[in-house]
MIBAPA-735544 format. One record per residue (C-alpha): residue number from 0; z negated, x negated, y; residue in three letters. Coordinates in nm, 4 decimals, decimal comma. Example, Ala and Ser with C-alpha at 12.3 -4.5 7.8 and 13.67 -1.06 7.14 Angstrom:
BEGIN
REC    k        pz        px        py    r
REC    0   -0,7800   -1,2300   -0,4500  ALA
REC    1   -0,7140   -1,3670   -0,1060  SER
//
This chain:
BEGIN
REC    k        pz        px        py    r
REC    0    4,1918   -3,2809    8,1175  UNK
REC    1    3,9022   -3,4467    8,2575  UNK
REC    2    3,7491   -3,3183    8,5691  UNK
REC    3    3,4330   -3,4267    8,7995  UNK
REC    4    3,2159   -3,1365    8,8532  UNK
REC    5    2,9307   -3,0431    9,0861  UNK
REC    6    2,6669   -2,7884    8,9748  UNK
REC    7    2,5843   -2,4691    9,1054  UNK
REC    8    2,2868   -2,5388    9,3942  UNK
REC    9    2,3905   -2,8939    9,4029  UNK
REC   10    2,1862   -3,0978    9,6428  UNK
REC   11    2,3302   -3,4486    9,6030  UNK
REC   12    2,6462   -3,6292    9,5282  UNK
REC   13    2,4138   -3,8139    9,2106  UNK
REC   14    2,4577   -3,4245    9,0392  UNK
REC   15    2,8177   -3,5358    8,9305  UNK
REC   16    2,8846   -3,4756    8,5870  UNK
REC   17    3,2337   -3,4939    8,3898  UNK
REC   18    3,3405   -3,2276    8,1906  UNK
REC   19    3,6170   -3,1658    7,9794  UNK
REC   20    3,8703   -2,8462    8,1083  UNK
REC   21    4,1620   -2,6690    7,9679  UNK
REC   22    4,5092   -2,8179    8,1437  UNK
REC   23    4,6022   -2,5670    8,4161  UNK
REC   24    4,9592   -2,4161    8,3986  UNK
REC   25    5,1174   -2,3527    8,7292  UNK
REC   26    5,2110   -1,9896    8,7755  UNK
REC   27    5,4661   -1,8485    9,0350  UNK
REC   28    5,4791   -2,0386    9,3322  UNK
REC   29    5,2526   -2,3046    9,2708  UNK
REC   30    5,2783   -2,6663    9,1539  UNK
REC   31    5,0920   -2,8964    8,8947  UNK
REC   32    4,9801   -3,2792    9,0220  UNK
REC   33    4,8780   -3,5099    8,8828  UNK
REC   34    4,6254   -3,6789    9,1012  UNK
REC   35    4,6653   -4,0993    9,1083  UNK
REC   36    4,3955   -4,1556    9,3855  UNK
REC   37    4,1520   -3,9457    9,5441  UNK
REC   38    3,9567   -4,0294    9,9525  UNK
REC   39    3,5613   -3,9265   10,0045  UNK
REC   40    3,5084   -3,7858   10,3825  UNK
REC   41    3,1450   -3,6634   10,5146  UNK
REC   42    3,2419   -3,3051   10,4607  UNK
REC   43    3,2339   -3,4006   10,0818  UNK
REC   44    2,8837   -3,5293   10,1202  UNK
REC   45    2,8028   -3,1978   10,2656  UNK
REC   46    2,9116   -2,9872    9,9481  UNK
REC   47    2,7317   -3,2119    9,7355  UNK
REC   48    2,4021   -3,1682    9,9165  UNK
REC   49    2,3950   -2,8195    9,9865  UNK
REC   50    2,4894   -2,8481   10,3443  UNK
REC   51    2,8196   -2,7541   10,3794  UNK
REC   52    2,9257   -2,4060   10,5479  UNK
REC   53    2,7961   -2,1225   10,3048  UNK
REC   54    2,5391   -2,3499   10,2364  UNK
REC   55    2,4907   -2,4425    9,8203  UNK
REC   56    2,7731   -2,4237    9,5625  UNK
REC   57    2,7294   -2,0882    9,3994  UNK
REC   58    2,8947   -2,2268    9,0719  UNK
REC   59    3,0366   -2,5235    8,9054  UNK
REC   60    3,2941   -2,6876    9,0796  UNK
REC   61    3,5544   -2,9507    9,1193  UNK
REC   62    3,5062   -3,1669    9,4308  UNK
REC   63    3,7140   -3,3518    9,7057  UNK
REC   64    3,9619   -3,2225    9,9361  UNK
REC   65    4,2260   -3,5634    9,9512  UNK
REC   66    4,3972   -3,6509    9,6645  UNK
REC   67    4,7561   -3,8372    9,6107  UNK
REC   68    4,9635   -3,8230    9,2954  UNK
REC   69    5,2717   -3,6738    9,0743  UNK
REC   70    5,3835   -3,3849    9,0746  UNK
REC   71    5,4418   -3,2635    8,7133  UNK
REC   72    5,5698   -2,9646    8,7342  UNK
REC   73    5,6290   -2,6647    8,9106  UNK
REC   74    5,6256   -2,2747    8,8718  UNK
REC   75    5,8953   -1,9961    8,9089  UNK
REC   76    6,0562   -2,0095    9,1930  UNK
REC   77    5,9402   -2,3677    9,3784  UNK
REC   78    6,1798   -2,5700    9,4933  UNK
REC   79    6,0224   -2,7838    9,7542  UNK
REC   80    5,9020   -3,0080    9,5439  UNK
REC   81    6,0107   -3,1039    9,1612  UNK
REC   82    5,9059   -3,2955    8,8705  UNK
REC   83    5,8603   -3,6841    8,9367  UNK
REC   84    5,7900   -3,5857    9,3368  UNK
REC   85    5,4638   -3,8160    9,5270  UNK
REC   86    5,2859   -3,5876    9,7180  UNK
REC   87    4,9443   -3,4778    9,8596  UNK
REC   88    4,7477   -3,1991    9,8880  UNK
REC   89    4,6997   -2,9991   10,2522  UNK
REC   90    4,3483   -2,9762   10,3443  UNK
REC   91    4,3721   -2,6250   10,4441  UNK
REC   92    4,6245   -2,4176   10,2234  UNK
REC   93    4,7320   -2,0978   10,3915  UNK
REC   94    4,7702   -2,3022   10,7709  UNK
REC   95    5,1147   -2,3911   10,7969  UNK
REC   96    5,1804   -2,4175   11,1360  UNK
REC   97    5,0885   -2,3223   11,4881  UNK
REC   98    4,7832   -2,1946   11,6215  UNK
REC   99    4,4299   -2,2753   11,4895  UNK
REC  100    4,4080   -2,0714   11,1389  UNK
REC  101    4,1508   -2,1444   10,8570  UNK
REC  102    4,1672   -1,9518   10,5725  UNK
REC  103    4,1226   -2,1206   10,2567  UNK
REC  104    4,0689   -2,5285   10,1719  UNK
REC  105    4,0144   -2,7812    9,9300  UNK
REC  106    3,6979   -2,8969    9,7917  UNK
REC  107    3,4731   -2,6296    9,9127  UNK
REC  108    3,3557   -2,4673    9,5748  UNK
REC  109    3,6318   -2,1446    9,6966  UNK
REC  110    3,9299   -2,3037    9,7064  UNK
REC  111    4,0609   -2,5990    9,4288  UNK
REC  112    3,8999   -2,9003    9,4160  UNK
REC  113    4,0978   -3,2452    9,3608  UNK
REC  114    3,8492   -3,4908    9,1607  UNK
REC  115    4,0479   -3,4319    8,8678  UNK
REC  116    4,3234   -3,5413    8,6219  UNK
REC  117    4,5628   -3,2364    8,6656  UNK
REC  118    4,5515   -2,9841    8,9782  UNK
REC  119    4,7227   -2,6616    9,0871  UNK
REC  120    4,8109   -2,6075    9,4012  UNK
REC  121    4,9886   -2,3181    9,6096  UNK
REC  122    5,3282   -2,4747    9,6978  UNK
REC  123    5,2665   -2,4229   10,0426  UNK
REC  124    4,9912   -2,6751   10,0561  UNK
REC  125    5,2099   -2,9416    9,8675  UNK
REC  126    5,3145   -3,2220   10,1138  UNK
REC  127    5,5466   -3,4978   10,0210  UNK
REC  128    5,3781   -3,8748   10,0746  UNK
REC  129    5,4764   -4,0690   10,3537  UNK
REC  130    5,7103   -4,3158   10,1827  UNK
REC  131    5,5459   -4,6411   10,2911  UNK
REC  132    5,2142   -4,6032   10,1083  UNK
REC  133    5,0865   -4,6339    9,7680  UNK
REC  134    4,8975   -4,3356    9,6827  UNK
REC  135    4,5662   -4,4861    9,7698  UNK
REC  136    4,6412   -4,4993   10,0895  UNK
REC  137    4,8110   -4,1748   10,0614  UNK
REC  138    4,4586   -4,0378    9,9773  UNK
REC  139    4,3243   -4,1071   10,2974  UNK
REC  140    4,5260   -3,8901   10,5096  UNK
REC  141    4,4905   -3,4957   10,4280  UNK
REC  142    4,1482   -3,4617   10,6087  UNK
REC  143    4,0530   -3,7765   10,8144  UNK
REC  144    4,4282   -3,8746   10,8874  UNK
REC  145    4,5396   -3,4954   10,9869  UNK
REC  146    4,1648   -3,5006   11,1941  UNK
REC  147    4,3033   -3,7815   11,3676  UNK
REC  148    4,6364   -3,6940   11,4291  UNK
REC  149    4,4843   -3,3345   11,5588  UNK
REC  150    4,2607   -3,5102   11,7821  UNK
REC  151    4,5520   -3,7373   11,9007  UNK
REC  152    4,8616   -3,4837   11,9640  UNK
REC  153    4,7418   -3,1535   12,0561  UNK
REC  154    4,5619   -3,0530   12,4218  UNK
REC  155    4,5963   -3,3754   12,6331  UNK
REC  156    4,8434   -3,5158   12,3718  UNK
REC  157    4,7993   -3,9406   12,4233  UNK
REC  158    5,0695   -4,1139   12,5688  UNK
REC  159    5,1394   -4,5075   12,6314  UNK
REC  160    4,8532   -4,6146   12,8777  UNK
REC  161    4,5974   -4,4088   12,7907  UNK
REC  162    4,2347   -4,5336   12,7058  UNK
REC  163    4,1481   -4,4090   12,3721  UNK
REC  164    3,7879   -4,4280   12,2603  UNK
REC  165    3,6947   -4,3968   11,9146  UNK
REC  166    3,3357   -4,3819   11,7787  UNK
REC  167    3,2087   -4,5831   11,4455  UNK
REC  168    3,4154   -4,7888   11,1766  UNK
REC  169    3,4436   -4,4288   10,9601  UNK
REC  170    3,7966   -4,3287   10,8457  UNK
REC  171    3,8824   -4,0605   11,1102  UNK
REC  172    3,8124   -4,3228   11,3352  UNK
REC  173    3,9659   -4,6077   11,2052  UNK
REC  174    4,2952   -4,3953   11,1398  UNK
REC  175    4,2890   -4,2950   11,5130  UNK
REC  176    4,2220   -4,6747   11,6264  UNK
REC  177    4,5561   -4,7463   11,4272  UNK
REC  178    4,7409   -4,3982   11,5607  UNK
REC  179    4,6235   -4,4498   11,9309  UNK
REC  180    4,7545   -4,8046   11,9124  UNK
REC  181    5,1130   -4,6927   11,7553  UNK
REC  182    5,1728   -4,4723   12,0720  UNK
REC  183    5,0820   -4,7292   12,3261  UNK
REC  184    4,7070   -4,6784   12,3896  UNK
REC  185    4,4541   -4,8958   12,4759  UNK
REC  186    4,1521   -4,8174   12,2546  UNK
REC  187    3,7933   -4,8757   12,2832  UNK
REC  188    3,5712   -4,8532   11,9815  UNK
REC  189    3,1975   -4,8646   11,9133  UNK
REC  190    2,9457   -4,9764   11,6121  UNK
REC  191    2,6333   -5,1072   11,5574  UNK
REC  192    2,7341   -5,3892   11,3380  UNK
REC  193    2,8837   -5,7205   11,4835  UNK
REC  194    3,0645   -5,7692   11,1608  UNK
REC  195    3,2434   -5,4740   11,1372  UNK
REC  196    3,3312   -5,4697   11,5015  UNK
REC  197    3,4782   -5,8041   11,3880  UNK
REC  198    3,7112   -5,6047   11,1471  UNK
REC  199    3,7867   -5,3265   11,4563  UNK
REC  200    3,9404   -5,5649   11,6711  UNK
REC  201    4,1387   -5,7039   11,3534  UNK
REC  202    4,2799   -5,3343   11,3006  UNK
REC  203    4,3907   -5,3688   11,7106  UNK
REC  204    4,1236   -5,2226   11,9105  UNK
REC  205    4,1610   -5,3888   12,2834  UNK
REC  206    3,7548   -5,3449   12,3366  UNK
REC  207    3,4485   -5,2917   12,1069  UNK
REC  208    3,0675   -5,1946   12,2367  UNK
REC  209    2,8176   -5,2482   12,0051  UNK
REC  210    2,6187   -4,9260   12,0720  UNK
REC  211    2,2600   -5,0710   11,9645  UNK
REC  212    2,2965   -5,3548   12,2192  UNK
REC  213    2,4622   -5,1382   12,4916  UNK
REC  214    2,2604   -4,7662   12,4326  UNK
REC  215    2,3781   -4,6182   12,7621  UNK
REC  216    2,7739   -4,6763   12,5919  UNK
REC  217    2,9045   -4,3716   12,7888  UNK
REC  218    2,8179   -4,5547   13,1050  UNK
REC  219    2,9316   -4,9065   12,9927  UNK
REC  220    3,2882   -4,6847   12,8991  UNK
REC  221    3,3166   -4,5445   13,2687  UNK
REC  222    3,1550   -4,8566   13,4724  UNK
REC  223    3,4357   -5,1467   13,2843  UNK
REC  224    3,7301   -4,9633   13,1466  UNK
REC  225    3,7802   -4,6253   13,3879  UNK
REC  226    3,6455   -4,4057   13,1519  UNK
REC  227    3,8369   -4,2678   12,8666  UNK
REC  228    4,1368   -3,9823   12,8557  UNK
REC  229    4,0686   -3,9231   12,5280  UNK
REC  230    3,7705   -3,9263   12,3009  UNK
REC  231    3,7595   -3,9299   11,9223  UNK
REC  232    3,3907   -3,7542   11,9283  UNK
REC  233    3,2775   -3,7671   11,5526  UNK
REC  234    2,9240   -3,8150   11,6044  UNK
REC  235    2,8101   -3,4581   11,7371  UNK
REC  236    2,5363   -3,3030   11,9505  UNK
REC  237    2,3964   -3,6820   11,9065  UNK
REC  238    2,6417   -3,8491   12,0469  UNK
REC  239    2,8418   -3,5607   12,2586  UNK
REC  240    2,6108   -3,6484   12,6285  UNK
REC  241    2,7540   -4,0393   12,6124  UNK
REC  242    3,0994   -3,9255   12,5310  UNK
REC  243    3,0990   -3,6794   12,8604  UNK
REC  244    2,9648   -3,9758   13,0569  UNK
REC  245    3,2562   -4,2059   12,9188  UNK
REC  246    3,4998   -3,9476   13,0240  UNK
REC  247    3,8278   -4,0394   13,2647  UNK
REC  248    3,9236   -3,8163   13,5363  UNK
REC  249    4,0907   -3,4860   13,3627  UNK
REC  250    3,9806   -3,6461   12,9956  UNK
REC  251    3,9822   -3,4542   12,6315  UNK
REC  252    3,6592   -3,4968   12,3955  UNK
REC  253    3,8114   -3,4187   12,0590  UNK
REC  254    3,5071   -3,2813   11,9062  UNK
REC  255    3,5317   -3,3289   11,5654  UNK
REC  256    3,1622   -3,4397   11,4192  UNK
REC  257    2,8300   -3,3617   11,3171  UNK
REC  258    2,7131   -3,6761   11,1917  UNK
REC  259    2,4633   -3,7274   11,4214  UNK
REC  260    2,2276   -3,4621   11,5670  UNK
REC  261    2,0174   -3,3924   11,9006  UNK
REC  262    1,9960   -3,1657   12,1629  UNK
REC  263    2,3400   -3,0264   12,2992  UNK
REC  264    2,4303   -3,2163   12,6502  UNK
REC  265    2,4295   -3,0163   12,9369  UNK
REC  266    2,8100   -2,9665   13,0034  UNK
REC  267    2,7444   -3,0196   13,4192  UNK
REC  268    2,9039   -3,3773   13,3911  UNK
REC  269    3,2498   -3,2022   13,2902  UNK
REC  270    3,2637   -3,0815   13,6440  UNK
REC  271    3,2812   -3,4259   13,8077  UNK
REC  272    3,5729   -3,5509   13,5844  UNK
REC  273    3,7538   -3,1866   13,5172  UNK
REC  274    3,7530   -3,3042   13,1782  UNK
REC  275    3,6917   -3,0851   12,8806  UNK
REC  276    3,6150   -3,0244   12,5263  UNK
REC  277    3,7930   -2,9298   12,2121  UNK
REC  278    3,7183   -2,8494   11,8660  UNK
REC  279    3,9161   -2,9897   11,6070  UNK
REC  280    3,8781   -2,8748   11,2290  UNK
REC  281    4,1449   -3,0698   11,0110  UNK
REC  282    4,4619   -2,9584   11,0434  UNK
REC  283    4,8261   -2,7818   10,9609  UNK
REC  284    5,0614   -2,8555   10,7227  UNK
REC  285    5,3258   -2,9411   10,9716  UNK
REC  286    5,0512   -3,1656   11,1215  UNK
REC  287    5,0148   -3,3680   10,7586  UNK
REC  288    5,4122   -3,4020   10,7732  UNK
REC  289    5,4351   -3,4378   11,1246  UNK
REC  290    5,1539   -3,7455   11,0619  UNK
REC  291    5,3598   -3,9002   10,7226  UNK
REC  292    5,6843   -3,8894   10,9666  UNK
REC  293    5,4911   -4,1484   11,1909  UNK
REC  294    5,3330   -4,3552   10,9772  UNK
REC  295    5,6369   -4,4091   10,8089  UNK
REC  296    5,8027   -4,5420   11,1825  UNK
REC  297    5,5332   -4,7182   11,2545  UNK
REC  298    5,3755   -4,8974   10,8998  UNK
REC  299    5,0627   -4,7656   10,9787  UNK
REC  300    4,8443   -4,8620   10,6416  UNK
REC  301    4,5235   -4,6317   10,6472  UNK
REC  302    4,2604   -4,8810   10,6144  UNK
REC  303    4,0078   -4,9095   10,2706  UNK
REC  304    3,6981   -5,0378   10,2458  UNK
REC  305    3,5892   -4,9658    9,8525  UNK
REC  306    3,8062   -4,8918    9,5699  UNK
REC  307    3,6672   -4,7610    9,2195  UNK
REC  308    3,7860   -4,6519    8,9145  UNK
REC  309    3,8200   -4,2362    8,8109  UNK
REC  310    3,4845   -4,3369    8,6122  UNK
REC  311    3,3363   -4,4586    8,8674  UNK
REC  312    3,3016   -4,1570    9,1176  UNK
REC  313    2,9558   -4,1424    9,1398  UNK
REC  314    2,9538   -4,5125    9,2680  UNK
REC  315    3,2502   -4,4089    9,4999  UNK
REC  316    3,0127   -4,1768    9,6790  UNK
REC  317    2,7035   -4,3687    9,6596  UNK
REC  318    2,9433   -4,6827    9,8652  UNK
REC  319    3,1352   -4,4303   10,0882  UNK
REC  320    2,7711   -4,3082   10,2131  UNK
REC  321    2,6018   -4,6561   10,2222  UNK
REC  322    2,6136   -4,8595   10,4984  UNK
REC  323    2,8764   -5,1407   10,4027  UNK
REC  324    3,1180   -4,8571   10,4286  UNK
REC  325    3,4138   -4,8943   10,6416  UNK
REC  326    3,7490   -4,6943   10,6863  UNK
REC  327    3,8387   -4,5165   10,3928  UNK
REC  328    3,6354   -4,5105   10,0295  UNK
REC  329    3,8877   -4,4334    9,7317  UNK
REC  330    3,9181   -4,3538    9,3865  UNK
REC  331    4,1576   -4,4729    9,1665  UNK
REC  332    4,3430   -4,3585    8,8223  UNK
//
């Protein structure tokens, strides 16, 4: 099979190389895929550069946590899942369910990578497609749409009425825009581009701030919509100060991101709304089918931005981190 690799010490996405591996066999309770379509998120610009937790890749490895396909088949003693099956990987693959549990993932250069024409997986971490989307969109969902659904549904769970507030046209965002809106939200989202805000409020956003003409957004948030109950904080330390100040009386920051850096906020601002922070990092298992199970009721279609051929990863990851990106960057078989 053909696989994408990264090299040990990588320090940039342009280090992909293809190589040529033996087919993997599944063995006892695990199941072979065969990926169709594969989703880039910033944590896989991370392990390409170096950056990621552990820091460098300490030997070759196959990248990307989200990937979509066929299952081909299965080891002893599997039977969730069988020949002929669409499915999708879990992000995390020993965190079924219930409280916040780590443990191993995809993608990181210690657990399996999915940028590659066959993958074995622990049939644990095998999750049936939502069976309204075509495994592009499919893709899209095992990290950013499980981050969103996370950020959504647990602590101050969203409910119809509440303002959601989602930061930048990325694809944890832009799958929360489309989530929030689905329960009966009114969501508020911010860019620095005109144009893509443009695209926002075609996805259903009820507000947009462009955050280079409006810096003190936070403000702008509390001063003409309330505040928000629920933030979709993907930025970071960067951005973390104007999410407190956009905060709602007894509001959640879902803090997800470290895309942009700074000084850490002082926290003091908490104590005139009661509101509070929490960390999200992906997701369960049960969350990924919990999130399929609603996007099926509601035709939620995870929005793409750039599509590009198996051959073409490099110039998958060179779009996904330019800045024409928007939503979700895919590659396809």
């Amino acid at each position: 099979m053909r696989a994408w690799m990264l090299p040990a010490g990588s320090d940039g996405f342009e280090k992909l190389y293809m190589e040529d591996l033996p087919d993997p066999e599944p063995g006892p309770g695990e199941v072979l895929i065969a990926p169709k379509a594969w989703s880039i998120n910033y944590r896989d610009f991370a392990v390409a550069s170096g950056h990621y937790f552990g820091g460098a890749l300490q030997a070759p490895a196959i990248p990307l946590s989200d990937g979509a396909g066929v299952v081909l088949a299965v080891g002893e003693g599997v039977t969730s899942v069988k020949p002929g099956d669409r499915v999708q990987g879990s992000f995390f693959l020993d965190w079924i369910d219930g409280p916040h549990t780590m443990g191993r993932a995809l993608g990181d250069g210690h657990g399996p990578g999915m940028l590659a024409e066959k993958v074995v997986l622990p049939a644990q971490a095998v999750v049936k497609m939502a069976d309204s989307l075509d495994f592009s969109q499919a893709a899209c969902l095992p990290c950013a749409g499980v981050t969103a659904w996370n950020a959504l549904t647990r602590g101050r769970p969203v409910k119809a009425g509440d303002k959601v507030l989602v930061l930048g046209t990325g694809g944890v965002s832009m799958i929360a825009l489309q989530l929030a809106k689905a329960m009966g939200a009114e969501v508020i989202a911010t860019s620095s581009s005109d144009e893509k805000l443009g695209r926002v409020k075609d996805l259903g956003a009820d507000h947009t701030i462009n955050y280079k003409e409006t810096p003190q957004w936070g403000a702008a948030v509390k001063e003409q919509f309330g505040g928000a109950d629920k933030i979709v904080e993907v930025g970071g330390t960067g951005t973390l100060g104007q999410s407190i100040a956009a905060l709602a009386n007894e509001g959640e920051i879902a803090l997800i991101g470290v895309l942009s850096q700074g000084e850490p906020p002082s926290p003091h601002g908490l104590m005139m709304t009661g509101g509070s922070i929490r960390g999200i990092f992906v997701g369960s298992v049960q969350m990924a089918k919990d999130l399929n199970a609603f996007v099926d009721r509601h035709k939620i279609e995870p929005p793409i931005g750039g599509r590009y051929a198996f051959d073409q990863a490099p110039k998958a990851y060179a779009h996904g981190w330019g800045a024409d990106s928007f939503g979700k960057t895919v590659i396809e078989m």
